[in-house]
MARVO-202451 format. One record per residue (C-alpha): residue number from 1; residue in one letter; x, y, z. Coordinates in steps of 0.5 Angstrom, whole numbers, plus 2048, in hexadecimal, padded with zeros to 3 digits. Example, Ala and Ser with C-alpha at 12.3 -4.5 7.8 and 13.67 -1.06 7.14 Angstrom:
<nodes>
<node><resi>1</resi><resn>A</resn><x>819</x><y>7F7</y><z>810</z></node>
<node><resi>2</resi><resn>S</resn><x>81B</x><y>7FE</y><z>80E</z></node>
</nodes>
This chain:
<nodes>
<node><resi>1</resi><resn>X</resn><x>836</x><y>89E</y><z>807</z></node>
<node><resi>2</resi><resn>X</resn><x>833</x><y>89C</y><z>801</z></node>
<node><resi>3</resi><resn>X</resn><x>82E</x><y>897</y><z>800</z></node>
<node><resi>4</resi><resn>X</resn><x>82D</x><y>891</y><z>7FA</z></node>
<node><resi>5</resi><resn>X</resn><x>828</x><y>892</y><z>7F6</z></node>
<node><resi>6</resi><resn>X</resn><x>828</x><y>88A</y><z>7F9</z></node>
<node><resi>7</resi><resn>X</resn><x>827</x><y>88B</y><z>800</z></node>
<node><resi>8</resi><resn>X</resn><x>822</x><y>890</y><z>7FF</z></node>
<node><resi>9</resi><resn>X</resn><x>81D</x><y>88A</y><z>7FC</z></node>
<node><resi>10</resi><resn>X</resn><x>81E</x><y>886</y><z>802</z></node>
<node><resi>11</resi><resn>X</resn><x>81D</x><y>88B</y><z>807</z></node>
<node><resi>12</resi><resn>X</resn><x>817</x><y>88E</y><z>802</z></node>
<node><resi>13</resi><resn>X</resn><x>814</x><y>887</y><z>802</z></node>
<node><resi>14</resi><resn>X</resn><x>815</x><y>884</y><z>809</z></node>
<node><resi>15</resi><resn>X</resn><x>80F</x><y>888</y><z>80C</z></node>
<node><resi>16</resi><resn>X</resn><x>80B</x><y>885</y><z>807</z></node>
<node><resi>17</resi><resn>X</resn><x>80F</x><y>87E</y><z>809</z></node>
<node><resi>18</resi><resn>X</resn><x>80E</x><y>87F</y><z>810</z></node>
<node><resi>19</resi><resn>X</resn><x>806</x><y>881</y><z>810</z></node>
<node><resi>20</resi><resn>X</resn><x>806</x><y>87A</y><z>80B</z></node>
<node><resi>21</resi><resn>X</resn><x>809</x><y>875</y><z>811</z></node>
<node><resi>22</resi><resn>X</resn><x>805</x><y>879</y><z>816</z></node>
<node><resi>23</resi><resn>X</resn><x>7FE</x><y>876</y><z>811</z></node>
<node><resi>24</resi><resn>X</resn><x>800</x><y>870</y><z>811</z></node>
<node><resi>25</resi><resn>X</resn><x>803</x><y>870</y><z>818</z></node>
<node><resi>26</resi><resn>X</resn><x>7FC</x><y>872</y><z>81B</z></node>
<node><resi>27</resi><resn>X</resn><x>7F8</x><y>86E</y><z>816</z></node>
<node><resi>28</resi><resn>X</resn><x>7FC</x><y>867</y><z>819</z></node>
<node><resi>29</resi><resn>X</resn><x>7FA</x><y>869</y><z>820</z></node>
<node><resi>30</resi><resn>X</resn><x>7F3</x><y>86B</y><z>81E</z></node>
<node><resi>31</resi><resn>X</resn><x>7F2</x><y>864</y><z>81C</z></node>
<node><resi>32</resi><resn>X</resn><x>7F7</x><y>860</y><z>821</z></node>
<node><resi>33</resi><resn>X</resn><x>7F2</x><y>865</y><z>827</z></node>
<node><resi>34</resi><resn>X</resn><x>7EB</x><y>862</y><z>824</z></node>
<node><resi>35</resi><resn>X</resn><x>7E8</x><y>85D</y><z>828</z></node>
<node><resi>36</resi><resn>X</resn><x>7E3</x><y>85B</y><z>824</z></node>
<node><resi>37</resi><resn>X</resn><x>7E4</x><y>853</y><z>820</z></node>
<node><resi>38</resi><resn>X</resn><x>7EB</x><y>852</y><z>822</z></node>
<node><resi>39</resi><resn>X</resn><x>7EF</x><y>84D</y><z>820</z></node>
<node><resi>40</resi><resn>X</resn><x>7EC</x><y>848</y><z>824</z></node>
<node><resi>41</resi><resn>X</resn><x>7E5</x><y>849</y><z>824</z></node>
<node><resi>42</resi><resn>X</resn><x>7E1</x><y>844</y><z>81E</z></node>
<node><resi>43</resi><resn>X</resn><x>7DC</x><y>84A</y><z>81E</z></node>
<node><resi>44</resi><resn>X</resn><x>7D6</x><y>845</y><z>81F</z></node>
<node><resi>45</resi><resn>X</resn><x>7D1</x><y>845</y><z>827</z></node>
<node><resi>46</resi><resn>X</resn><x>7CD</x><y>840</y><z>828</z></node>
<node><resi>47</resi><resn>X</resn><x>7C6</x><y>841</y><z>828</z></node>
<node><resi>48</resi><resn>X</resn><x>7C6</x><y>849</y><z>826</z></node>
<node><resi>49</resi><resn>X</resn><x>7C6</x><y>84C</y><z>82D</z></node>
<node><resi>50</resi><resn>X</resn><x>7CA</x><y>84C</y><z>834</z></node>
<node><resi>51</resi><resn>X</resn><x>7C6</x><y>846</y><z>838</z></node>
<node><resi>52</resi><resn>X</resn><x>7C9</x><y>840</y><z>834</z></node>
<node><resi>53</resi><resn>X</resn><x>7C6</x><y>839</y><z>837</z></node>
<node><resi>54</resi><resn>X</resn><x>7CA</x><y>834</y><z>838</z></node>
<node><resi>55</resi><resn>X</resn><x>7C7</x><y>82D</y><z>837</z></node>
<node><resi>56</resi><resn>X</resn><x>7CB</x><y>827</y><z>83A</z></node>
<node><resi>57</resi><resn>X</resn><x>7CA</x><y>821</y><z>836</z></node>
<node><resi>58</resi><resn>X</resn><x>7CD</x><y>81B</y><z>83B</z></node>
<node><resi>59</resi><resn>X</resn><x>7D3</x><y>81C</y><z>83D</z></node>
<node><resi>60</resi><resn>X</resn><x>7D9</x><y>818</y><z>841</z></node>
<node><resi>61</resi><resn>X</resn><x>7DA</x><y>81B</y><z>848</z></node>
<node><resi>62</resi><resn>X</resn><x>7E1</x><y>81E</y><z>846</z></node>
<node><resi>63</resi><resn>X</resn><x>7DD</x><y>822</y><z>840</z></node>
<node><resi>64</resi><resn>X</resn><x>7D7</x><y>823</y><z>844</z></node>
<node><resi>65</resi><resn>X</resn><x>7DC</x><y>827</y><z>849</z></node>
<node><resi>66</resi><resn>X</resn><x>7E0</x><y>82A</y><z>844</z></node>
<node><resi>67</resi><resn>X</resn><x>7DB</x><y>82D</y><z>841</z></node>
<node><resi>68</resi><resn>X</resn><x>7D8</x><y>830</y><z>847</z></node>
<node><resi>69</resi><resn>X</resn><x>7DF</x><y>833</y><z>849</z></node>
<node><resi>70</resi><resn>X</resn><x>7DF</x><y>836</y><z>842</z></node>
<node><resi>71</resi><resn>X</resn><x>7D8</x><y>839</y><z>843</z></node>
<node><resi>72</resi><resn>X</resn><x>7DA</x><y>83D</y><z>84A</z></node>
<node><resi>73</resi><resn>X</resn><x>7E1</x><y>83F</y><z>848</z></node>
<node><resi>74</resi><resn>X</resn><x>7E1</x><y>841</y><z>841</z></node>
<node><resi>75</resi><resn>X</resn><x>7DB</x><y>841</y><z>83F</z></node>
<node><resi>76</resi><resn>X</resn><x>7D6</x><y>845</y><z>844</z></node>
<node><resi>77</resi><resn>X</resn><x>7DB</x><y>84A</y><z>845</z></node>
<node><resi>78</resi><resn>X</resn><x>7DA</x><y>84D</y><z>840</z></node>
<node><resi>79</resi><resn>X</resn><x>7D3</x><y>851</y><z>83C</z></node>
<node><resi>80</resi><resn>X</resn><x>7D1</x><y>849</y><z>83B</z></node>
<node><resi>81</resi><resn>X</resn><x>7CB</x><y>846</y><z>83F</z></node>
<node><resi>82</resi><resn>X</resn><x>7CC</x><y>83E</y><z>83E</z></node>
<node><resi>83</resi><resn>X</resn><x>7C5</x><y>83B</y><z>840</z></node>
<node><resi>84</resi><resn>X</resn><x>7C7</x><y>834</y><z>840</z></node>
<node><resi>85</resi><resn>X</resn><x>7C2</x><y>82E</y><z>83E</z></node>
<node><resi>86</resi><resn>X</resn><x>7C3</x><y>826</y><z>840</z></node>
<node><resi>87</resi><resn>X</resn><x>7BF</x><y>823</y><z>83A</z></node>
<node><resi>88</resi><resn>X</resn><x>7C2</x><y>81E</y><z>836</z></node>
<node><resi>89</resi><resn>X</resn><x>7BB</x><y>81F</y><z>831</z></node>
<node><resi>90</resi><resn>X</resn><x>7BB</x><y>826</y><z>831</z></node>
<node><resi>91</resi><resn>X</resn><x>7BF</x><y>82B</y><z>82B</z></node>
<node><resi>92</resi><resn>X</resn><x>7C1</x><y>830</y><z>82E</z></node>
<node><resi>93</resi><resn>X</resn><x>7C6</x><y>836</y><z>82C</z></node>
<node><resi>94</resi><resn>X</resn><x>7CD</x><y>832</y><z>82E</z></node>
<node><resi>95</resi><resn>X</resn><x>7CD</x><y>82B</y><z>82F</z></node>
<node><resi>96</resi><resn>X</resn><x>7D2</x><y>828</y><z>833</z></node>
<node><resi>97</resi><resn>X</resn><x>7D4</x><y>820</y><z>833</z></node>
<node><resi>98</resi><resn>X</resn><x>7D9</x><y>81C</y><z>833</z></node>
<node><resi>99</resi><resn>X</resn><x>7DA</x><y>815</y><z>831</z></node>
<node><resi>100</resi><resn>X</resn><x>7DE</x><y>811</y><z>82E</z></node>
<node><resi>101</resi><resn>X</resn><x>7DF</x><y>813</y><z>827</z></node>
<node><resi>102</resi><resn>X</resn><x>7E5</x><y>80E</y><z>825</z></node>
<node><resi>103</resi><resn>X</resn><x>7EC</x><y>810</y><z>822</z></node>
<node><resi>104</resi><resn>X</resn><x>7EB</x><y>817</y><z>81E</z></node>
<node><resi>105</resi><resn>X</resn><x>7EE</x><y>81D</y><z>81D</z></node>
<node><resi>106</resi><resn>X</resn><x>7EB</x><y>821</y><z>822</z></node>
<node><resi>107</resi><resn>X</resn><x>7EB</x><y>820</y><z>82B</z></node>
<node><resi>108</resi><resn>X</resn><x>7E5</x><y>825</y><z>82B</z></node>
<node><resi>109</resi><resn>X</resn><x>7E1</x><y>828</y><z>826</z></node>
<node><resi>110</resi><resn>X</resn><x>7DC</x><y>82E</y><z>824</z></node>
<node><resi>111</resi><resn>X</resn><x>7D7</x><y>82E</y><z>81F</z></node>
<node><resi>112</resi><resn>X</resn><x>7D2</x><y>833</y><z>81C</z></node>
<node><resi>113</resi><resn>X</resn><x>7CB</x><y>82D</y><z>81B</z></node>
<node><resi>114</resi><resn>X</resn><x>7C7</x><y>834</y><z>819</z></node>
<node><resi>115</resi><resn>X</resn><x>7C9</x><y>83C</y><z>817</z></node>
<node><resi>116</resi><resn>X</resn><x>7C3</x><y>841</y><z>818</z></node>
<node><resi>117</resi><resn>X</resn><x>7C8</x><y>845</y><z>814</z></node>
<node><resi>118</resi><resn>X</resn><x>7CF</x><y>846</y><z>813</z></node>
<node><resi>119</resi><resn>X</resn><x>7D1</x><y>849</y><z>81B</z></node>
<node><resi>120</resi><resn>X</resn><x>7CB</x><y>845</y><z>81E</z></node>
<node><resi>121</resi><resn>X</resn><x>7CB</x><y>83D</y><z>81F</z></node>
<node><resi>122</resi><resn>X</resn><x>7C5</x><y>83B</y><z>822</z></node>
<node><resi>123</resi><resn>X</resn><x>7C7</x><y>834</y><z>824</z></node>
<node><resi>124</resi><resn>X</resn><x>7CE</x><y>832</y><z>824</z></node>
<node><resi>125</resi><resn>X</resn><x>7D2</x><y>82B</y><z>827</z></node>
<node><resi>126</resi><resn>X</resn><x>7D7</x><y>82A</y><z>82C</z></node>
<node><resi>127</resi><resn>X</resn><x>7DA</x><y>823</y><z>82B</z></node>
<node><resi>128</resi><resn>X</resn><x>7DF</x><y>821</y><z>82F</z></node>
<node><resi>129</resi><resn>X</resn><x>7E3</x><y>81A</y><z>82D</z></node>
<node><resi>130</resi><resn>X</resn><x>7E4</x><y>815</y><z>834</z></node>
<node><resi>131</resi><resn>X</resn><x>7E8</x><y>810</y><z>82E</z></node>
<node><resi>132</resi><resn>X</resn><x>7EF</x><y>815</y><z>831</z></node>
<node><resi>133</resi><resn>X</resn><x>7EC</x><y>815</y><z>837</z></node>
<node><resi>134</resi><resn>X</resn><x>7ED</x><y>814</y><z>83E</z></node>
<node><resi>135</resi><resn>X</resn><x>7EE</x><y>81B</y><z>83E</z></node>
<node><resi>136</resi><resn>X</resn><x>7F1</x><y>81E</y><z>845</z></node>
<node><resi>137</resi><resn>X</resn><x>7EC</x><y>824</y><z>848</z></node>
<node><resi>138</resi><resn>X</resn><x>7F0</x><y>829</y><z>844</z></node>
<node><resi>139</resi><resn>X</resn><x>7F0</x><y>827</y><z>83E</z></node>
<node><resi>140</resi><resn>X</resn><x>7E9</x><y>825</y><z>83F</z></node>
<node><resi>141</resi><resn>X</resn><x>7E9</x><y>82D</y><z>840</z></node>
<node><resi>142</resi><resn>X</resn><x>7ED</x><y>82F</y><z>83B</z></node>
<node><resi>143</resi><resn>X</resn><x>7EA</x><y>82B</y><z>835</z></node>
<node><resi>144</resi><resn>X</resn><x>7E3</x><y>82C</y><z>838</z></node>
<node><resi>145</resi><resn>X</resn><x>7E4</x><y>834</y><z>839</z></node>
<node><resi>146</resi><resn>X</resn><x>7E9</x><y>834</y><z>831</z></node>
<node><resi>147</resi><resn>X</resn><x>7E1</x><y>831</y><z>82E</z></node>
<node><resi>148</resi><resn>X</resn><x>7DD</x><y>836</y><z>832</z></node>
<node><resi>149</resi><resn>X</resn><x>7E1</x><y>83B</y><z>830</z></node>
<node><resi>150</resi><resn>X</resn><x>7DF</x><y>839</y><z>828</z></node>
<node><resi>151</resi><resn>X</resn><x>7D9</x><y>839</y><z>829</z></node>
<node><resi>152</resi><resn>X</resn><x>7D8</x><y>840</y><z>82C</z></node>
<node><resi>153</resi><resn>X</resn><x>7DC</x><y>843</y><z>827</z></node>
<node><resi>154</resi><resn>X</resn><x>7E4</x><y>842</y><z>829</z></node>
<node><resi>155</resi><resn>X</resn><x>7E9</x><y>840</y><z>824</z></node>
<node><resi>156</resi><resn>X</resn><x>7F0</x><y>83D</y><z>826</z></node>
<node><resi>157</resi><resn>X</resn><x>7F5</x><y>841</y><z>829</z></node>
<node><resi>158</resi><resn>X</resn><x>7FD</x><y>840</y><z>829</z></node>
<node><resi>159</resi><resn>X</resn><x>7FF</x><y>83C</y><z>82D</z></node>
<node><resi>160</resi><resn>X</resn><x>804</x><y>841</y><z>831</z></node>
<node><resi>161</resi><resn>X</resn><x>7FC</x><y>844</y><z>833</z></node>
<node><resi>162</resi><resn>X</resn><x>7FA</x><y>843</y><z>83B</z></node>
<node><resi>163</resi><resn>X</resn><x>7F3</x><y>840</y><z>839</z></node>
<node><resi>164</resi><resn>X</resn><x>7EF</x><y>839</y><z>837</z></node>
<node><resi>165</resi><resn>X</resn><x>7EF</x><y>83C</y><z>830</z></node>
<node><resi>166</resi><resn>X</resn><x>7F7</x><y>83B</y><z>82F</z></node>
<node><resi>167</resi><resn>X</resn><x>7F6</x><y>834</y><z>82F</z></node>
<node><resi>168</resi><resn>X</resn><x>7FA</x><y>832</y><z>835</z></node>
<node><resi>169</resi><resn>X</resn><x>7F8</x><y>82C</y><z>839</z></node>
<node><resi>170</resi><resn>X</resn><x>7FA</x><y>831</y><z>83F</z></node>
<node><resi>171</resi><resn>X</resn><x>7F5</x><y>837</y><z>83E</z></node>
<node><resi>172</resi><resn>X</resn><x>7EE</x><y>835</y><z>841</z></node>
<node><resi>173</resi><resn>X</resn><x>7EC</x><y>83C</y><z>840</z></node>
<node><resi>174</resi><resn>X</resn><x>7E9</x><y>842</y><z>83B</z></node>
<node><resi>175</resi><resn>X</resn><x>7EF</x><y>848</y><z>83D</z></node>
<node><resi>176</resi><resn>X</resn><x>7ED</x><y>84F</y><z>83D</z></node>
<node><resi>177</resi><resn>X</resn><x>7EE</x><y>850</y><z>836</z></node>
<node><resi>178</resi><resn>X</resn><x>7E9</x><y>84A</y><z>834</z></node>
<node><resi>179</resi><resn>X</resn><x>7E4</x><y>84D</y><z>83A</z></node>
<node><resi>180</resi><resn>X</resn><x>7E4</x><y>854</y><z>835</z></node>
<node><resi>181</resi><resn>X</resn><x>7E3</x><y>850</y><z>82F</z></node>
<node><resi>182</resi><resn>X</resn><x>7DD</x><y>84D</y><z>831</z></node>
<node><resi>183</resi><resn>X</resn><x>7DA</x><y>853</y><z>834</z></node>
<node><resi>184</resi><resn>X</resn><x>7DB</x><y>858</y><z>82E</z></node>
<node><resi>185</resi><resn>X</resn><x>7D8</x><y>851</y><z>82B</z></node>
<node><resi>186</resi><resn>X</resn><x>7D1</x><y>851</y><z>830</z></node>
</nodes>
């Protein structure tokens, strides 16, 4: 059997092909392995190390739960320690409040007030907006947990994601997959 000069290109080639598609191939999964600053982690902590105080301005009862509730489930198993304040005067590395704000563009909010560097905010805020409120306990839960999980470092995620972080009002939990985040993070 006689073979083209045509067919001897191609088979000459299709090592160097096959070992081209297996770089690529190995590189996407190195890449998509890493679990460092993945696709829902801001890339900030707060106040720089593993104990995060929390200071709890005034907050309603519902709030005051919520935020309680996210603290023991979400947040405590994790590498964070959260060392909880109660004092309106006091400015500590997360601020939660809740008030209300009136007609806005947001039910929660979460801001940097002062960066210590590009990955450390040493004070931030969490607002929460009674204006849309009365909130049922699990959307307390839900939105008090989305804007913890800001202010420790976490990003939205889509919405298909068993977490607070998707932003659906059903999820008053971090998942595992947030929980690896923080503690690469701390």
């Amino acid at each position: 059997m006689k073979i083209s000069r045509q067919t001897r290109r191609f088979t000459a080639a299709r090592p160097a092909r096959i070992f081209a598609a297996l770089t690529v191939s190995l590189s996407l999964m190195s890449v998509l392995l890493t679990p460092a600053r993945g696709s829902n982690v801001l890339g900030h902590t707060a106040g720089g190390n593993s104990t995060v105080v929390f200071n709890q301005d005034t907050l309603t009862d519902r709030i005051h739960d919520a935020f309680h509730f996210v603290i023991d489930r979400s947040i405590e198993p994790t590498d964070i320690t959260a060392d909880l304040w109660h004092d309106p005067d006091a400015v500590k590395e997360v601020n939660i409040n809740d008030a209300d704000y009136g007609e806005t563009s947001w039910y929660g909010k979460w801001t940097c007030i002062e960066w210590a560097s590009p990955t450390v905010c040493d004070k931030g805020r969490v607002k929460i907006n009674l204006y849309y409120g009365p909130y049922s306990d699990t959307e307390a839960r839900s939105l008090v947990c989305e804007e913890v999980g800001h202010a420790v470092g976490l990003a939205h995620r889509p919405s298909t994601a068993p977490s607070c972080m998707s932003q659906q009002w059903h999820e008053t939990k971090l998942d595992d997959h947030d929980k690896n985040h923080l503690n690469a993070l701390y």
